[in-house]
C-alpha positions as CSV (number, residue, x, y, z in Angstrom):
1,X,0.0,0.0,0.0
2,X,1.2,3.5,-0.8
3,X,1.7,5.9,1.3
4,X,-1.0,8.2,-0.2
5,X,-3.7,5.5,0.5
6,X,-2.7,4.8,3.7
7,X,-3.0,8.6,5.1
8,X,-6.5,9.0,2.9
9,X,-7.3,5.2,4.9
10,X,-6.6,7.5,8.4
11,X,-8.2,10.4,7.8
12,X,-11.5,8.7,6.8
13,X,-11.4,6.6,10.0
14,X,-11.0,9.9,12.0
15,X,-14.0,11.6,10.4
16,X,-15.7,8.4,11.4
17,X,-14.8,8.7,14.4
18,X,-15.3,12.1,14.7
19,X,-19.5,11.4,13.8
20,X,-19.7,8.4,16.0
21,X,-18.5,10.7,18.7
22,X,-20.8,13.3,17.9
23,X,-23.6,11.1,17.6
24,X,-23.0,9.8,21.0
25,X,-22.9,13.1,22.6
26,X,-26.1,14.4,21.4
27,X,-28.3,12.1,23.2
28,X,-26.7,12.7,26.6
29,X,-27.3,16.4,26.0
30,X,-30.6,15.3,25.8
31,X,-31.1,13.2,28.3
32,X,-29.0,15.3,30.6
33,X,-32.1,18.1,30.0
34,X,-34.2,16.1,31.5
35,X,-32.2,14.3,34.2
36,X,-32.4,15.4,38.1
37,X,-30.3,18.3,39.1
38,X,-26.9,18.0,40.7
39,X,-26.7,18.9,44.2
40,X,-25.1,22.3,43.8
41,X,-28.9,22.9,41.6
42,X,-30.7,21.1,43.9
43,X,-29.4,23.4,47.2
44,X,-30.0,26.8,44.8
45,X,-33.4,25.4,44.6
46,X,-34.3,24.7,48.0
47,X,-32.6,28.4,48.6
48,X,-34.6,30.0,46.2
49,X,-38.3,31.0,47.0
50,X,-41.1,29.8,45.3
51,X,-44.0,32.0,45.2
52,X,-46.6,29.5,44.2
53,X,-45.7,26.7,46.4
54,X,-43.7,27.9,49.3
55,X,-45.3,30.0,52.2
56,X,-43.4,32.6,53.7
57,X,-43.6,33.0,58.0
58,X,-43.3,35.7,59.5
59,X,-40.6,36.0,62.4
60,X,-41.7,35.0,66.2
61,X,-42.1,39.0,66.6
62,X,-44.2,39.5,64.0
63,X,-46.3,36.6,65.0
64,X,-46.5,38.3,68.7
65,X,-47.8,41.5,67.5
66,X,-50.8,39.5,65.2
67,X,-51.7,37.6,68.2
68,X,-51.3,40.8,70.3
69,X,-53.2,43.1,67.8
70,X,-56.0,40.6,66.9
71,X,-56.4,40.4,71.4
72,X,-56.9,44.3,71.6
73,X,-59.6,43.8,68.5
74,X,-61.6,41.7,71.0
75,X,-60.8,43.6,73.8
76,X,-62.7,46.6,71.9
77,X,-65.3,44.8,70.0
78,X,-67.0,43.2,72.9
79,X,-67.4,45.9,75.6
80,X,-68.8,48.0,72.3
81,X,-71.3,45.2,71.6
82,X,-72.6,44.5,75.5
83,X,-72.8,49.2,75.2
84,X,-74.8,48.7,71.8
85,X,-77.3,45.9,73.3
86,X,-77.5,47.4,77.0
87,X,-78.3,50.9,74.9
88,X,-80.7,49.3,72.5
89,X,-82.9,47.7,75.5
90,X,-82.9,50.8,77.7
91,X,-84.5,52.6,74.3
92,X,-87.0,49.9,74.1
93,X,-88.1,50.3,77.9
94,X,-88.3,54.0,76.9
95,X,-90.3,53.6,74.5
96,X,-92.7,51.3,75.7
97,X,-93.1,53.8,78.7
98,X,-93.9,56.6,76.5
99,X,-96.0,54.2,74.5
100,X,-97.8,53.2,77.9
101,X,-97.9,57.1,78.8
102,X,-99.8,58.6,76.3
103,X,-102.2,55.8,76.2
104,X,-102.9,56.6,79.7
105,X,-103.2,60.1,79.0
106,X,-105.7,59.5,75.9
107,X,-108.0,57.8,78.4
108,X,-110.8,59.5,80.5
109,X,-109.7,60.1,84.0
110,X,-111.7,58.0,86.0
111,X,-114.6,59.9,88.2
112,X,-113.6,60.0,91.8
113,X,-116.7,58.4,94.1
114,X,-117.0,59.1,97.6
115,X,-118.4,56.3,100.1
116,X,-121.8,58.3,100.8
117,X,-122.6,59.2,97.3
118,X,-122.1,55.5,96.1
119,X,-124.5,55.1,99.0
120,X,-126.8,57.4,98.1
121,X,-127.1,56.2,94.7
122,X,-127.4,52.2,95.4
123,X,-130.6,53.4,97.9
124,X,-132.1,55.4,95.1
125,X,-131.5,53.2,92.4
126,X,-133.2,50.4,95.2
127,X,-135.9,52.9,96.3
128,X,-137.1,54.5,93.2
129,X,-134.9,53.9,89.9
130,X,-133.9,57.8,90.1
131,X,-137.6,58.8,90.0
132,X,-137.9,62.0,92.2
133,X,-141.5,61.8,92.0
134,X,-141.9,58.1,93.4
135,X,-144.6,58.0,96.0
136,X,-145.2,54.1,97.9
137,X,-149.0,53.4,97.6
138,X,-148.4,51.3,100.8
139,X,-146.6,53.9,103.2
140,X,-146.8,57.1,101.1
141,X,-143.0,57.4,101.1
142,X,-141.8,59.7,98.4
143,X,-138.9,61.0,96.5
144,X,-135.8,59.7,95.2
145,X,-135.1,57.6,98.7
146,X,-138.5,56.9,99.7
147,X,-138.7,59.5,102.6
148,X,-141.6,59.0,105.0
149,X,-143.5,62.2,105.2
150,X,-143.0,62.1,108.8
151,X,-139.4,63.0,108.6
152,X,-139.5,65.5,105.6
153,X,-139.6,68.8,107.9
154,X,-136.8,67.6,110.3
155,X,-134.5,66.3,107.8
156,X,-135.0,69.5,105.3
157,X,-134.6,71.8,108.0
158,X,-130.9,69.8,109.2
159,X,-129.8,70.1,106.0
160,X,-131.1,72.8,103.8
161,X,-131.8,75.5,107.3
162,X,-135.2,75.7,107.0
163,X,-138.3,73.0,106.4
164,X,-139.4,72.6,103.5
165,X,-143.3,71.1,102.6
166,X,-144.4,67.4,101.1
167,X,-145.2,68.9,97.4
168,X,-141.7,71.1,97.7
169,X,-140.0,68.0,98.3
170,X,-141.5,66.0,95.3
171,X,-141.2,69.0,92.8
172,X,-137.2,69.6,93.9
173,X,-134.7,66.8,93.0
174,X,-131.8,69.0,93.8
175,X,-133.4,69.2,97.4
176,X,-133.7,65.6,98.1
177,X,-130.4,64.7,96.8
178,X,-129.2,67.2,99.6
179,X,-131.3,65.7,102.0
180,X,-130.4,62.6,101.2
181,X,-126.9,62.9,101.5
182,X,-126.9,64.7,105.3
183,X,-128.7,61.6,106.5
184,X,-126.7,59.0,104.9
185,X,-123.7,61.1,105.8
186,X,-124.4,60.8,109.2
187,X,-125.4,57.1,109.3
188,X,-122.3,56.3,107.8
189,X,-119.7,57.7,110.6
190,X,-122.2,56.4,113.1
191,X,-121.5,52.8,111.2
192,X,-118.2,53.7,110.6
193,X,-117.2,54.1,114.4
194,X,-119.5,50.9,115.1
195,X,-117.9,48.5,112.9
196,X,-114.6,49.6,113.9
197,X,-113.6,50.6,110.1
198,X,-114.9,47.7,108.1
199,X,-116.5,49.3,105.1
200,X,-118.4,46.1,104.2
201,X,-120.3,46.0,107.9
202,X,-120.7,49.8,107.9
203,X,-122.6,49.4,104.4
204,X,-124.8,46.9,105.5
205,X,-125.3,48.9,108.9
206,X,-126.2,52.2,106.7
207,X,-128.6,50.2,104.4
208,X,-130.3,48.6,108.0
209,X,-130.8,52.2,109.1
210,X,-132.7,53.7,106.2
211,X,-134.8,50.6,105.7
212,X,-135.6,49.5,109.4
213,X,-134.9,52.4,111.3
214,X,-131.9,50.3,113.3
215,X,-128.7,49.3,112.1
216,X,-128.4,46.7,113.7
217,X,-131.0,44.1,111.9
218,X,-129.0,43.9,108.9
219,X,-128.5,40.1,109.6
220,X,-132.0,39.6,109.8
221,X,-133.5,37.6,107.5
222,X,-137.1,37.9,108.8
223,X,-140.1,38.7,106.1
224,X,-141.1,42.5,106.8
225,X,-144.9,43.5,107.2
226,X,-145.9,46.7,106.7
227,X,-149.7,48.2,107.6
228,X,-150.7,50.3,104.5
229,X,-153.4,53.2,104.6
230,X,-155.7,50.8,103.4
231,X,-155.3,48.8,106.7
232,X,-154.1,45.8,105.1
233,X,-150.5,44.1,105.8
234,X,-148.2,44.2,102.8
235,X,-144.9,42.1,102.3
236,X,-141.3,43.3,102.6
237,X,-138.2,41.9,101.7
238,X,-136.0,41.3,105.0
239,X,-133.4,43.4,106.1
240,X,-130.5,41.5,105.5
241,X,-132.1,41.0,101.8
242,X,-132.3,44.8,101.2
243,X,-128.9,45.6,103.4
244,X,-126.9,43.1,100.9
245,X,-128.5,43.9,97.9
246,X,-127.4,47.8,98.8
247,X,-124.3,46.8,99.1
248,X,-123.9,45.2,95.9
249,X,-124.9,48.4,94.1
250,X,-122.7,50.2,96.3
251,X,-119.4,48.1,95.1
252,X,-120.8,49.2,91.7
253,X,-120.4,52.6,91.9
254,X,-117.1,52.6,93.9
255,X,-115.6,49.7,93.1
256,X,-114.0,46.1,95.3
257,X,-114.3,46.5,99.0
258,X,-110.7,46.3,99.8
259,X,-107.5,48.1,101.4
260,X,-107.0,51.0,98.9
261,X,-110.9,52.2,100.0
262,X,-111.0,50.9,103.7
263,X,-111.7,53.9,105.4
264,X,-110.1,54.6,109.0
265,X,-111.6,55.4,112.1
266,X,-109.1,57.5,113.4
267,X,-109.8,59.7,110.4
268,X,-113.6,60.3,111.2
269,X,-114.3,63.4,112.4
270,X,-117.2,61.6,114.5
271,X,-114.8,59.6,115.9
272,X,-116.6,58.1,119.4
């Protein structure tokens, strides 16, 4: 072999060898794209930050003053809340006073009774259904009480000063009503001091009085007579029947028998 083919022979082999080198280095670039990281790569990664994946903490400071800030929050918020309820109720109360106020001032003040003319009208609603020209075809007692004409001049002259006759009596309601009312007042401290302050008793001892004559019958339940002008005997209810049926119509006109209207003797100017 000459010399010229043997140094054409080498330089083919070392292009050969040149490719086949080449060739093998490309696929290790390839793979080494994909291939794990060294360790130097993997430390610069674990270094590095990630802000998708990796959560940054705060120091232990700036944890304190979180805690500490999100404590003086509550510290605030709940004293405002237990102000902002304890406020709201106290403005409800309010207004349901004022509420309660002016619908007490939108109703009627109730009329103020006294004992004797809540007497006075249970005997003449009893007696004569407010009729001032009644007159009893039995006893010929007349007026809005049923006076007996016996006792018209006394009682007229106590009350009014001076006597007054039958037919003035009858013709003037305004003039029994007066009448009425000195009598009846005057029974009723008498009953008063007797029962020793009981308004119930002194009722019944008030109605006793006017019907009998004597307050003290008004248990009895005995059937009243009564001798007419005609001479004949007529029937009566009994004086504890007409004493409780006053005092029935009494508690209608001034209300419950009970502590707010018991009435004292010490108070009574006719005290005994």
């Amino acid at each position: 072999m000459t010399i010229y083919n043997f140094d054409r022979v080498m330089r083919h082999q070392k292009i050969i060898l040149e490719l086949a080198t080449q060739q093998q280095i490309e696929p290790e670039r390839q793979h080494s794209t994909h291939s794990k990281p060294t360790k130097h790569k993997q430390r610069l990664l674990v270094n590095r930050p990630s802000t998708q994946h990796t959560r940054v903490h705060p120091p232990r400071r700036r944890q304190r003053r979180l805690r500490r800030d999100r404590w003086h929050k509550l510290v605030i918020l709940i004293p405002t809340v237990v102000l902002s309820l304890l406020l709201s109720k106290w403005l409800l109360s309010l207004q349901t006073q004022f509420s309660q106020a002016s619908t007490f001032r939108s109703q009627p003040a109730p009329i103020l009774v006294s004992p004797v003319d809540a007497l006075s009208r249970a005997i003449i609603n009893q007696e004569s259904t407010n009729n001032h020209q009644s007159l009893n075809p039995h006893s010929q007692a007349l007026g809005l009480a049923q006076i007996m004409p016996a006792n018209i001049g006394a009682w007229s002259k106590e009350a009014l000063g001076h006597s007054i006759s039958v037919d003035e009596f009858l013709s003037n309601p305004t003039a029994q009503k007066q009448i009425i009312h000195y009598k009846l007042e005057q029974y009723w401290h008498d009953a008063l001091v007797a029962s020793q302050g009981d308004e119930e008793i002194t009722v019944l001892r008030v109605a006793s009085h006017w019907y009998s004559g004597s307050p003290d019958l008004y248990k009895s339940k005995a059937v009243q007579w009564y001798r007419g002008t005609d001479g004949k005997l007529h029937r009566y209810p009994s004086v504890a029947n007409y004493s409780n049926s006053i005092l029935q119509k009494y508690k209608q006109h001034v209300g419950e028998v009970g502590e707010n209207s018991k009435f004292k003797i010490q108070n009574s100017k006719f005290k005994s």
